[in-house]
BABA-664918 format. One record per residue: residue in three letters; x, z, y of N, C-alpha, C, CB in turn. Coordinates in steps of 0.001 Angstrom, whole numbers, plus 524288, in hexadecimal, padded with zeros to 5 digits. Glycine has a CB too. Example, Ala and Ser with C-alpha at 12.3 -4.5 7.8 and 13.67 -1.06 7.14 Angstrom:
<sites>
ALA8338681E787E9C68300C81E787EE6C8339081E787F31C82C2C823567EE87
SER8323281BA87F7368356681BE47FBDC8326481EBE8001E837048165D7FDAA
</sites>
This chain:
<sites>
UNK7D7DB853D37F9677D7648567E7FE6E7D5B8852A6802A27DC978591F7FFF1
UNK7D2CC854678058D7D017850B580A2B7D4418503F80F3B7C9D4853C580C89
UNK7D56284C0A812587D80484B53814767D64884EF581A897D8A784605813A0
UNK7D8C78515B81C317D6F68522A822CA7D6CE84EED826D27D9B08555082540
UNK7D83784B3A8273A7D8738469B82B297D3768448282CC37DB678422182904
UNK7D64F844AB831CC7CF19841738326B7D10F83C49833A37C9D6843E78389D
UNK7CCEF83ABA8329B7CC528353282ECC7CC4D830A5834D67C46B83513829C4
UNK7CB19833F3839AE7CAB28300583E687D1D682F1583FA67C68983367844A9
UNK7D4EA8309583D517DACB82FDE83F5F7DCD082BD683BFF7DEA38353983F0A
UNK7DAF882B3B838347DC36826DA833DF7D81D821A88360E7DA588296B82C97
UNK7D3D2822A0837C37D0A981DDB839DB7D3E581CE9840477C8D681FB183A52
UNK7D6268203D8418B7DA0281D8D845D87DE4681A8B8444D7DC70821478491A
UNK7DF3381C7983EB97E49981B6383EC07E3558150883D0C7E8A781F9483A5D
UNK7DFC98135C839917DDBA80DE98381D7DAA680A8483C7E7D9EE80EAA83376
UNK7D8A980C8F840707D7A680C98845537D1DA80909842B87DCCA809EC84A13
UNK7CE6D80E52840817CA0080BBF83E1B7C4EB80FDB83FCD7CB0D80AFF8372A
UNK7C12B810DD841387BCC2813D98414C7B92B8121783E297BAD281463845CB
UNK7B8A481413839E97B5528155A835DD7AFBE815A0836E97B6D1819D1833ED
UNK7ACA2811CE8368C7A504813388359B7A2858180E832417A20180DF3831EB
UNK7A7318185182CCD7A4DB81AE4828977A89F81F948287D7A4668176B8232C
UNK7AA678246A82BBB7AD2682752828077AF2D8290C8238B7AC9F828C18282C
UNK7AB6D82AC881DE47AAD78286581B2E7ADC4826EE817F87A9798265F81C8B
UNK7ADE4821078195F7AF8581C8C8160A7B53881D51817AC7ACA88165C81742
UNK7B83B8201C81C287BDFE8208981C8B7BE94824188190B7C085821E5821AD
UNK7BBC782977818467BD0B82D29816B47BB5582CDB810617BB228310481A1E
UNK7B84B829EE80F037B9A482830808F17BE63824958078C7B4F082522806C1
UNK7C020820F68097B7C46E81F9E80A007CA438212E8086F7C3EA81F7880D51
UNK7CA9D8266E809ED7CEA182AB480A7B7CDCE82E39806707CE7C82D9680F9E
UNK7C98582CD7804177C972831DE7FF727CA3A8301B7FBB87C4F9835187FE42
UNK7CE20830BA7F9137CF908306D7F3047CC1B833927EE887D54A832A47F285
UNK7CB7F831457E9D57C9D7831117E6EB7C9DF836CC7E5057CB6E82D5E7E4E0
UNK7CFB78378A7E4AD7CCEA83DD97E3947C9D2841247E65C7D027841517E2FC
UNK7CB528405C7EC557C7C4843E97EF5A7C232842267EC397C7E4842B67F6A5
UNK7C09D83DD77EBC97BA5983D5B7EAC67BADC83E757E4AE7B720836B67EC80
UNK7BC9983F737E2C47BA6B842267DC437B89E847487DC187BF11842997D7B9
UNK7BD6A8494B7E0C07BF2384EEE7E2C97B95A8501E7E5547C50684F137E7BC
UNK7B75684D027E82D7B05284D9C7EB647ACEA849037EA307B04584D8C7F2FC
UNK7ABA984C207E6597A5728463C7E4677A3C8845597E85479F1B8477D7E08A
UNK7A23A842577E8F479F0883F4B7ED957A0DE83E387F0B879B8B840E97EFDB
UNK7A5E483DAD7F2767AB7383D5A7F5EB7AA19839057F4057B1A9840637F540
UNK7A9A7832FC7F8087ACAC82D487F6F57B28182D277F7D57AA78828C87FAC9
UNK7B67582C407F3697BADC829E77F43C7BCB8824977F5467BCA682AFE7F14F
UNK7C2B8822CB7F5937C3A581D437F8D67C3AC8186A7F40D7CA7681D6A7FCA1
UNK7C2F981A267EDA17C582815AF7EC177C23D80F6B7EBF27C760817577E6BE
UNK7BDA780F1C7ED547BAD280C0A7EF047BC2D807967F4647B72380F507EF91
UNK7BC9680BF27F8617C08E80A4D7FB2D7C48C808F07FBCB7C11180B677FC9A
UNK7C7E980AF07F8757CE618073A7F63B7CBEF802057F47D7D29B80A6E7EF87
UNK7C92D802917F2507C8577FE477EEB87C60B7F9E27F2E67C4147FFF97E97F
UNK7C1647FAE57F4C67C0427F7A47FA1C7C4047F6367FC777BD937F9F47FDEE
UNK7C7AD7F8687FEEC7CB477F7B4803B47CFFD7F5A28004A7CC9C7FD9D807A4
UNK7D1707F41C7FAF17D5867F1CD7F92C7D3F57EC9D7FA797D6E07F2EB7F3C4
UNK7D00A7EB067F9437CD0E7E4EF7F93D7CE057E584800647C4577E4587F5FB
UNK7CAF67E831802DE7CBF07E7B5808927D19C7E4EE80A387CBAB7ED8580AEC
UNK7D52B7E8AC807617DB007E6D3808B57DD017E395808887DDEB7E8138074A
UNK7DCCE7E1F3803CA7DE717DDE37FFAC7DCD77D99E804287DAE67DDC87F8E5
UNK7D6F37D828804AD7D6277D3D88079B7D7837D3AF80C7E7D1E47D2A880786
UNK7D7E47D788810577DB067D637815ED7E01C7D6E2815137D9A97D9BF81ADF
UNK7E3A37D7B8811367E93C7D4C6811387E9547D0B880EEA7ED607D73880F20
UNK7E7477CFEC80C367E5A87C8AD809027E4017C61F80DFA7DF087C7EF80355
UNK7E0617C618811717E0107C346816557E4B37C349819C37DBEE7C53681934
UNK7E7317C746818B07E97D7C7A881D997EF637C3D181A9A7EA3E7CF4C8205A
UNK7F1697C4CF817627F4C87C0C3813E87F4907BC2A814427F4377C0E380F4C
UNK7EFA97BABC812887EEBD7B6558122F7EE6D7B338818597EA2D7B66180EE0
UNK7EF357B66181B9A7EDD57B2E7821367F3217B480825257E6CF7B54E824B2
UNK7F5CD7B657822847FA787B74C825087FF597B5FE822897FA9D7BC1E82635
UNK7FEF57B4B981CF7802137B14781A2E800367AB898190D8030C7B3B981595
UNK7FEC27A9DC81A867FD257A40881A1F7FE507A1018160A7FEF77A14E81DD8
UNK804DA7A17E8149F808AF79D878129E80A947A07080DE580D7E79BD6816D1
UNK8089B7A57F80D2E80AA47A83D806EA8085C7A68D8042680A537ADB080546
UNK807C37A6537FE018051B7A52C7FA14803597AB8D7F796808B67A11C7F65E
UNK800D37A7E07F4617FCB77AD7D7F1E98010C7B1C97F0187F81C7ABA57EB3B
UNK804637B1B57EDAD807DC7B38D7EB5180ACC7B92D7EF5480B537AE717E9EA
UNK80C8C7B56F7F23780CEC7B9847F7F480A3E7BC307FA8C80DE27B7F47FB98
UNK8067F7BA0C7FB898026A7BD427FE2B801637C2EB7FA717FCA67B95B7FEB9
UNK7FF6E7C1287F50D800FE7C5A27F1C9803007C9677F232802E87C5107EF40
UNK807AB7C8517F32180D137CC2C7F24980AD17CFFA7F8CF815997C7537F2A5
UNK80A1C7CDA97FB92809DD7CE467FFAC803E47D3B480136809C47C81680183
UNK7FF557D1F27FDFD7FCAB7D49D7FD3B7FD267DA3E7FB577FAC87D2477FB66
UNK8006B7D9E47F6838023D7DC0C7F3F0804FD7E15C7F52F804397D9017F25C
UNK808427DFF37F9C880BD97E1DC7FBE6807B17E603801D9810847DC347FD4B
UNK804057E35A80190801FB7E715807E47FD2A7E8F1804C77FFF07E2B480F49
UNK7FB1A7E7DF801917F7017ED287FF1D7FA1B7F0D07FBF67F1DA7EB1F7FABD
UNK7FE477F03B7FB00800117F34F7F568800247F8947F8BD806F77F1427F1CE
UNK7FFE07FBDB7F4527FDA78017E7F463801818050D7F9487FE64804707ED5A
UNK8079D804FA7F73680C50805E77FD04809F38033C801608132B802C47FC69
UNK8089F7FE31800F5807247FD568076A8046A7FF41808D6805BF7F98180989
UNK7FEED80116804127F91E80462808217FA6B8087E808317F2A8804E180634
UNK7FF3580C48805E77FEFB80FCE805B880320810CE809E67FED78114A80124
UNK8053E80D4080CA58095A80CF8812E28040380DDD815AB80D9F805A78153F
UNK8012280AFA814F37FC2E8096D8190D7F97780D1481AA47F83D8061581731
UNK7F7CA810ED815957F5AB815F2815D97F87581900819427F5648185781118
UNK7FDF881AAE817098003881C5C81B3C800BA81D3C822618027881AC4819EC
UNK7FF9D818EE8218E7FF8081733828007F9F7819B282ACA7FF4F80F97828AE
UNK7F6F5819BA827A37F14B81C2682A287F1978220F8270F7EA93817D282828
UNK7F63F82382824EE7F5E182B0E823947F04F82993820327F4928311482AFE
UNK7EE6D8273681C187E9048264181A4A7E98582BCC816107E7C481F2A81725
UNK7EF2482DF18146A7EE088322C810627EC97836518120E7F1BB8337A80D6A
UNK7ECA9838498194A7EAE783BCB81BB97E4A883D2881B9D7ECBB83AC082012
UNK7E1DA8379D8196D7DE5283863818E67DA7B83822815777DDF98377481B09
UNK7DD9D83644810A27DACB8382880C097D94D83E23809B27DD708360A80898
UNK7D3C283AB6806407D1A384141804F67D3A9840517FF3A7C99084347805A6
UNK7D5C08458F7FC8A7D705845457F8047D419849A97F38F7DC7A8458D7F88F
UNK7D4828496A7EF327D47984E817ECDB7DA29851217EDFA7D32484DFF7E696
UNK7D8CA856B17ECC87DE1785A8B7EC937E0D8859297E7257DC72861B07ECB7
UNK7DF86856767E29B7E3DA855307DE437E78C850237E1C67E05E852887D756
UNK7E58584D957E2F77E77E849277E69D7EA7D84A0D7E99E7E484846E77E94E
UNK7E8CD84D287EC6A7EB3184F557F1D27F140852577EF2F7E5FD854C67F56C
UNK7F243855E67ECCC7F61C856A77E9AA7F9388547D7E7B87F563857E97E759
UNK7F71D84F667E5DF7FA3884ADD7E1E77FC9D848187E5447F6C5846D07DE2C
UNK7FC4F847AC7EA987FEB7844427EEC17FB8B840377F01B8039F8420D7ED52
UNK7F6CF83FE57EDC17F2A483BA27EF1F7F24C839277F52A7ED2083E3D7EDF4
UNK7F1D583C527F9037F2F083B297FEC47F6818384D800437F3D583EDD8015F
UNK7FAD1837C77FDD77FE60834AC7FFBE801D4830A27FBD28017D8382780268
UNK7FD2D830837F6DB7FED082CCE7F2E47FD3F8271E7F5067FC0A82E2E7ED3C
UNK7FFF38212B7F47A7FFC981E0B7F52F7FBCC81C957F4F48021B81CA27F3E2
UNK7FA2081C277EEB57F672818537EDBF7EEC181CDD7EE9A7F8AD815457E5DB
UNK7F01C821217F04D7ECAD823127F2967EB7D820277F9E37EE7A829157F1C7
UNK7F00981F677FAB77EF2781F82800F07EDBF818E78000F7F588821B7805D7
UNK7EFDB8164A7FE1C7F059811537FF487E9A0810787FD667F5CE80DEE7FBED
UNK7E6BB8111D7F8E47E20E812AD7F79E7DE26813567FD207E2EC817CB7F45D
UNK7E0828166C7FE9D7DC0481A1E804337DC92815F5807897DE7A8212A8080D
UNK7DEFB81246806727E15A80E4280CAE7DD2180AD880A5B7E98D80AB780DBE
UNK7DE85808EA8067E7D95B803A0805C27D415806F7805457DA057FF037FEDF
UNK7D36980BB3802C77CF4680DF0804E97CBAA80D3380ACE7D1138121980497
UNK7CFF880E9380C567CF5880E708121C7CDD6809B3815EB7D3CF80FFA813BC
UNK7D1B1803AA814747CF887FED8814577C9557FF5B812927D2EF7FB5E8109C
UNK7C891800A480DB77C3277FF2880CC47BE618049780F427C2E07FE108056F
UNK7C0A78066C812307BCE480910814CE7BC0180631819937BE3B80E72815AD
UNK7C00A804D681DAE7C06D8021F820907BCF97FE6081FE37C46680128820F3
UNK7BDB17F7EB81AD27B92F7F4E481AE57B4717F6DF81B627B8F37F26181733
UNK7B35B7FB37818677AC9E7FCC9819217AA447FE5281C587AAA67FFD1816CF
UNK7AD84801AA81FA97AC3B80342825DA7ABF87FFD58290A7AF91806638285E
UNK7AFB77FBFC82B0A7B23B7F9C982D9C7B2267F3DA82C787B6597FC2482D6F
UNK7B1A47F0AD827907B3947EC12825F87B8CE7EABE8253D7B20A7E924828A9
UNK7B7817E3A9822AE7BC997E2BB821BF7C00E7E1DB825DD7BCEF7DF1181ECF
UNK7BF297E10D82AB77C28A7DEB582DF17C4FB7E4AF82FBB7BFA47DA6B832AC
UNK7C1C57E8CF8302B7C5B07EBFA831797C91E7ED8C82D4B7C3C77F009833C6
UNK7C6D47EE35829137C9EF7EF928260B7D0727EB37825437C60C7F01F82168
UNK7D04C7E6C8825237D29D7E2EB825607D4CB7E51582AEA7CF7B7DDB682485
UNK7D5007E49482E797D87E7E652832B97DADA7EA6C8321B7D6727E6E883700
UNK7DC477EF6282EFC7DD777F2F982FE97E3277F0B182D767DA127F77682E50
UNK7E1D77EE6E827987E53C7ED1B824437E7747E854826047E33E7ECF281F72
UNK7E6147E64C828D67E8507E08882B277EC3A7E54082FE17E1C37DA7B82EDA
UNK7EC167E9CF831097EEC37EAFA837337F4057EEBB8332A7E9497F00D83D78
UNK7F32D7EF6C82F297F5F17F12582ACE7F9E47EC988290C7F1F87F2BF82663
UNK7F7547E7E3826B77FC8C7E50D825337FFE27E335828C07FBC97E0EA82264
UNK7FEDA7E35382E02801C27E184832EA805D87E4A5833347FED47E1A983801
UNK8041C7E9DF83195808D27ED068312A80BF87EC7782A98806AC7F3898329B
UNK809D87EBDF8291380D397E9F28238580F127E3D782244809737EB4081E7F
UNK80E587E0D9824A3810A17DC4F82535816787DA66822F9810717DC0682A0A
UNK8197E7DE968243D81F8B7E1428225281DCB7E13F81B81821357E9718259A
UNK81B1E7E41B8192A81A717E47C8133B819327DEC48109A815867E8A1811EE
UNK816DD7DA7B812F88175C7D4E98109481C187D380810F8814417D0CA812D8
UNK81F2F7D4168162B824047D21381621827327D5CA81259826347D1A181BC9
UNK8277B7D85080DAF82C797DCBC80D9A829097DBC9807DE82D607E41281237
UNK829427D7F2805BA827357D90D7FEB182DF47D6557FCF681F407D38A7FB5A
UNK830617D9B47FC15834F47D8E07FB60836057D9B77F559837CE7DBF47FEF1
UNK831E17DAFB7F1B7831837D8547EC4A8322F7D4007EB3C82DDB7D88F7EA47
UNK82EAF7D1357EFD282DA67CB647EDC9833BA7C8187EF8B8273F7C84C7F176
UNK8364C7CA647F3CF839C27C7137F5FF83E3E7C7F87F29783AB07C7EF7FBC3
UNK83EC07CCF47F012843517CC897EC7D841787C92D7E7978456C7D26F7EAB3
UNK83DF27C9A07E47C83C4A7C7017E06A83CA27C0777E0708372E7C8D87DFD7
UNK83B137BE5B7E79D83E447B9477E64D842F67B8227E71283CBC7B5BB7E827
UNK8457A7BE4B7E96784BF47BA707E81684EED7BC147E27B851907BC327EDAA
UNK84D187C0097E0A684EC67C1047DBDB84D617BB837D5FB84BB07C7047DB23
UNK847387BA9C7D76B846467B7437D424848277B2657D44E842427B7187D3D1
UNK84A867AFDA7D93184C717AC017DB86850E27ABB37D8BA84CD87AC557E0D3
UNK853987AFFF7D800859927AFE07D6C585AA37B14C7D12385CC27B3DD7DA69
UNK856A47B3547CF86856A87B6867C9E6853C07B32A7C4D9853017BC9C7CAD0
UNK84FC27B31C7C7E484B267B09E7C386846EB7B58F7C2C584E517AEC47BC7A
UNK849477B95E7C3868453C7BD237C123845777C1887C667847577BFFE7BA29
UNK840EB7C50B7C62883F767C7F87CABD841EC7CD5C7CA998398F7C85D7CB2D
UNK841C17CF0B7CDA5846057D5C27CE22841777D82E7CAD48476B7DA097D64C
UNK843087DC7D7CA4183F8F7E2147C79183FC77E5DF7C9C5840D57E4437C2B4
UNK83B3E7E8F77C832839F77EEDA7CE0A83BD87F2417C973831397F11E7D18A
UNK83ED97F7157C92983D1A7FB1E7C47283DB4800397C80F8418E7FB2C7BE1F
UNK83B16806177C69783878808F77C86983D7880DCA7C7BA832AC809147C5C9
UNK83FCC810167CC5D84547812D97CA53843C6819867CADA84B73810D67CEF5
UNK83F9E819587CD1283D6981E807CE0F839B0820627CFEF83F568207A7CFD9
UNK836B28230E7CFA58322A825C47D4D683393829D77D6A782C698276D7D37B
UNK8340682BBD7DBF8834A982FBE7DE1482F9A832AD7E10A8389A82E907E0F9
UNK82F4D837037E38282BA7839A37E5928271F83BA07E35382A8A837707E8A4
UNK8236083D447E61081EED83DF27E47781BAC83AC27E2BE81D3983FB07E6F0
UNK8163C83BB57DF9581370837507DF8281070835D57E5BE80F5D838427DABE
UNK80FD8838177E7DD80CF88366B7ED6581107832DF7F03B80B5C83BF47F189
UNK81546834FA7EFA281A66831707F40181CD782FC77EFD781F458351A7F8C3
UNK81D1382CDC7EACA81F2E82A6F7E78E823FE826FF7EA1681B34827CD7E503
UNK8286C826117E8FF82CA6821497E99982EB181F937E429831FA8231B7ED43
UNK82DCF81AD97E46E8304D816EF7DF5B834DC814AA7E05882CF48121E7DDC3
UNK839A7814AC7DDA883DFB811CA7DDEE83ED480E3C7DAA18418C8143D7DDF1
UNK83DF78099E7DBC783F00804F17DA298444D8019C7DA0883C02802D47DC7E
UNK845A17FDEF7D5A584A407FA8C7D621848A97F5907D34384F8B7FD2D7D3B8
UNK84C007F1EB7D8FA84A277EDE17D5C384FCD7EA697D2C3846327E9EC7D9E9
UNK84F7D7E7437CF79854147E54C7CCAE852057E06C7CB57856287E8987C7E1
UNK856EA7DBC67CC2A856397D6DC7C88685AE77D7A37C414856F97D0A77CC35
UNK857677D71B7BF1185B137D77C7BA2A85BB87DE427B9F6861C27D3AD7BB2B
UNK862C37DD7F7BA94863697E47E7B9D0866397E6077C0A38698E7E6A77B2E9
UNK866D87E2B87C33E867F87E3367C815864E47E6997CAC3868077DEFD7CA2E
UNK866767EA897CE43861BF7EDA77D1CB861AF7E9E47D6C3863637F4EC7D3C9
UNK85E617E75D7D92A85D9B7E6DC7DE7E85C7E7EAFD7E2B185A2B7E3EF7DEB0
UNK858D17EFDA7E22A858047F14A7E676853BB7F6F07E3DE855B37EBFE7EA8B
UNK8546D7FA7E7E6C8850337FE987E42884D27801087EB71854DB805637DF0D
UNK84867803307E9E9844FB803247ECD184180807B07EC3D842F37FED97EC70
UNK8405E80BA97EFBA83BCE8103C7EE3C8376980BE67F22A83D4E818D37F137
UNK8314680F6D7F13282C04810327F5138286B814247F27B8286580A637F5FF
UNK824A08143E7F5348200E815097F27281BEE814D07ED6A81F00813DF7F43D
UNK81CE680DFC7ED0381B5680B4E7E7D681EFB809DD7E60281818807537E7AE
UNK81E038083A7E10482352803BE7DE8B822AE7FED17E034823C1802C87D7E7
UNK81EE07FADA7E24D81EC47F7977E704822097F8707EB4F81A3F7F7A67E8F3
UNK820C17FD0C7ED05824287FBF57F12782A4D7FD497F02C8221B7FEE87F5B4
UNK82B047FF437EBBA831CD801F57EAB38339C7FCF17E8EF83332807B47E543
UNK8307C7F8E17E66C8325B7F3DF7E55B833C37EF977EA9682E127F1A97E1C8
UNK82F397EF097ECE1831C97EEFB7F256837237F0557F5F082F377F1337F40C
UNK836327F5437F54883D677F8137F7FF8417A7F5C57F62883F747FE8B7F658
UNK83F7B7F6797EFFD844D47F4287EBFC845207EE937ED02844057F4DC7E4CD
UNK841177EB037ED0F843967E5107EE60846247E5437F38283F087E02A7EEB1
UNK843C87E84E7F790846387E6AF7FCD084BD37E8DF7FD7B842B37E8BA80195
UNK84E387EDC67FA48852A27EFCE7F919855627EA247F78D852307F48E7F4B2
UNK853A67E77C7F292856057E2D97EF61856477DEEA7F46F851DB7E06E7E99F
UNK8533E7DC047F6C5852FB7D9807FAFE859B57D9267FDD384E5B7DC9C7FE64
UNK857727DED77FFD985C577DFAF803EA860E07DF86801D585C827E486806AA
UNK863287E0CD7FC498679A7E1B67F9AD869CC7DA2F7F809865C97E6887F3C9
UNK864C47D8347F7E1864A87D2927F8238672E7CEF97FC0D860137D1797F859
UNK864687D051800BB865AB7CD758051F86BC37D115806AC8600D7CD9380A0E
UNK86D187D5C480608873BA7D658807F6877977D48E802B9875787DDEF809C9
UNK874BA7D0F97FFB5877D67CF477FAF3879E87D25C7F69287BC77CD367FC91
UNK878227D7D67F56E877277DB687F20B875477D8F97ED98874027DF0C7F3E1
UNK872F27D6367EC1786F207D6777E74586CC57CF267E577868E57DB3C7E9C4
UNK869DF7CE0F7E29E8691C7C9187E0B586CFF7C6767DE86867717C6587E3FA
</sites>
């Protein structure tokens, strides 16, 4: 199903004016819509463009704002602000599923407001941006984005339990998977994590990334009021 939105409230909301119409509005169309209408261009070209787009203005931007990390970190760090929950927070923030075009099997299945659909349309969207616009804008949009995520480098609270567990243990905690709840469009994973047969801490989200997350920072806290280790 084709989205009704017009497409100038979303270029406010990125605070971008577009040369190519177009190239926004292929962007936004998923794959089924274009099987659904031959000759319809869809975005996955554009995902694909705008991942490389990404990838390299948070690699710049890492690399010049961590100075003193090693490769290893920076990694983790990367890791942590492209992964699919973060673009798919990101999406959020610009309503980007308001404006996808879908097929009607899609549209049914919860496609509009599936993660790794929206998060998709976002680097889409990056790589529409470079082609219209270039890299520097494109690079600014996502540079005015991690300023606001700045908080998600600080909060990889995998890594911070894993060195005090390994510190003290020898060996690293374990994630295991205790349930899925909801729909597939609004999926929640419940996670627990344990050293040995001990539970430290259990955790829902979105992904199992991020339910692993909850669950270390649950373990964390049960840590520091002397609960646990």
């Amino acid at each position: 199903m084709e989205s009704n939105c017009d497409l100038e409230s979303l270029e406010k909301k990125i605070k971008i004016k577009f040369k190519n119409k177009k190239i926004l509005e292929q962007a936004l169309t998923h794959k089924s819509y274009g099987m659904a209408h031959p000759g319809v261009g869809f975005n996955e070209r554009l995902e694909f463009l705008g991942d490389s787009i990404l990838n390299a203005a948070v690699t710049d931007f890492l690399y010049k704002r961590f100075p003193n990390q090693d490769e290893g970190k920076l990694s983790k760090y990367k890791s942590l602000l492209v992964s699919k929950p973060s673009l798919f927070r990101w999406a959020k923030d610009f309503e980007i599923s308001h404006y996808l075009r879908l097929s009607e099997n899609e549209e049914l299945s919860g496609g509009r407001e599936r993660e790794s659909t929206m998060a998709d349309a976002l680097e889409a969207l990056i790589g529409a941006i470079y082609l219209d616009q270039g890299f520097e804008k494109a690079s600014s949009l996502i540079l005015e984005k991690l300023a606001e995520r700045k908080r998600i480098i600080q909060t990889d609270y995998k890594s911070k339990l894993q060195e005090i567990i390994q510190k003290k243990h020898k060996i690293p905690p374990t994630y295991s998977l205790l349930k899925e709840t909801g729909p597939d469009h609004e999926k929640k994973f419940h996670i627990e994590v344990r050293i040995k047969k001990k539970k430290l801490g259990v955790g829902q989200g979105r992904s199992k990334k991020e339910a692993e997350q909850s669950a270390a920072h649950t373990a964390l806290k049960k840590i520091k009021n002397g609960g646990a280790h």
